[in-house]
N, C-alpha and C positions, 0 to 999 in steps of 0.2 A: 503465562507460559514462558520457560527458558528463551530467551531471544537467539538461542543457539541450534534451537529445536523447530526453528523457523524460516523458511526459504522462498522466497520472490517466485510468481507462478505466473501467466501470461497476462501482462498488461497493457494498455491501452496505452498510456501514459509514456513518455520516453522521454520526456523532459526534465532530469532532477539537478540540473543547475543550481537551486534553490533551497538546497537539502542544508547546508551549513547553516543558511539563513535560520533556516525549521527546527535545528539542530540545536541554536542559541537558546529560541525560544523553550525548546522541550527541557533543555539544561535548568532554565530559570525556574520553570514552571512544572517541570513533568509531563508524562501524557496526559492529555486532555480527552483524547479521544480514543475510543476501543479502535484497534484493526481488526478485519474479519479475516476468517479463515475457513478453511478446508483440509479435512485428513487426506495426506499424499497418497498416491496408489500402490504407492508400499506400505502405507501406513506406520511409517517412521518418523514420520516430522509431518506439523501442518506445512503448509503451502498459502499465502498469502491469497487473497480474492479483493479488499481493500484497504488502503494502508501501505501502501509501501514505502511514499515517499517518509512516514514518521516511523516504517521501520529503517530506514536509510540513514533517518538523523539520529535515530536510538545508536545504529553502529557506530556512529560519527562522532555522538557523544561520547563514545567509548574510546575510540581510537585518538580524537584528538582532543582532550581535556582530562586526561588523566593528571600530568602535570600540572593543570589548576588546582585539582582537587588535592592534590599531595602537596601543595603550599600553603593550605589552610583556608582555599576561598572555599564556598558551600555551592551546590549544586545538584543535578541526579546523575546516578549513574544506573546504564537499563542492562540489569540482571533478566531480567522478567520486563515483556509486555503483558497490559491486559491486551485480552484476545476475545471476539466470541465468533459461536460458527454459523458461517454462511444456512442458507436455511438448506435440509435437504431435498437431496434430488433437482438440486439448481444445474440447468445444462449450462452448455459453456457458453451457448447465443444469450442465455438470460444474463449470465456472467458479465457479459460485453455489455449488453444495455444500461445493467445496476455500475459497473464502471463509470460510464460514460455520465449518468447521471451523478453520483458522488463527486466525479469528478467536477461536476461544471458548477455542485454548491460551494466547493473548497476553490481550487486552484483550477479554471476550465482547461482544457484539452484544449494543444494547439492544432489552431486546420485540419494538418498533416494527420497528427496521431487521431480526430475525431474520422478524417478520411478512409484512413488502415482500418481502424476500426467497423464503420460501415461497411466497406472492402470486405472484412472476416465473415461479417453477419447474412451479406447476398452471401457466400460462398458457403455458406451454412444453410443456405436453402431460407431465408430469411427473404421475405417481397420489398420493395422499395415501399409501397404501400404500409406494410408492417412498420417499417423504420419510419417513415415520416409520422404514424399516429402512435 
């Protein structure tokens, strides 16, 4: 999918300190890993569900490494992510759980952002009991 045609949608996550780091890597190596997605409710561009921080360093790679690429070193540059779509009919409370779990195989969620998150899930009509199992 055009990485143009793509926009960051509610996330758990708030921490992308780290991105430049992800950024090196994705440079070297490429994507490794699909982000998922969702058609926006304009159905104009997807909208991210997981993946943001490697859509962060795809941008990263674009904006700050062009100048290597134009002196002859080798590397990517992201025209296009691969993409695939969240499964349908996913609500936003399911949203938040499959987050929270992606997130804690890759890079876990700080405290905070695991707390906001829980936070969302009770105010979604979500039981404490539901979250702990």
């Amino acid at each position: 999918m055009p990485i143009a045609a793509i926009q960051p949608g509610k996330n758990c996550r708030k921490d992308f300190e780290d991105v430049p780091d992800l950024a090196a890597s994705m440079f070297a190596f490429g994507q490794l890993a699909p982000i998922e997605v969702r058609l926006s409710d304009a159905g104009d561009s997807a909208v991210i569900t997981d993946g943001e921080r490697r859509w962060r360093a795809a941008k990263y790679v674009n904006e700050h490494y062009n100048l290597w690429v134009r002196e002859g070193n080798t590397g990517v540059r992201f025209d296009t992510l691969v993409c695939y779509a969240e499964p349908a009919h996913t609500q936003a409370v399911d949203r938040i759980f499959r987050q929270i779990e992606h997130n804690d195989t890759a890079k876990p969620l700080m405290a905070l952002e695991r707390a906001a998150a829980y936070k969302e899930a009770l105010s979604a009509g979500i039981t404490i009991a539901e979250i702990a199992r």
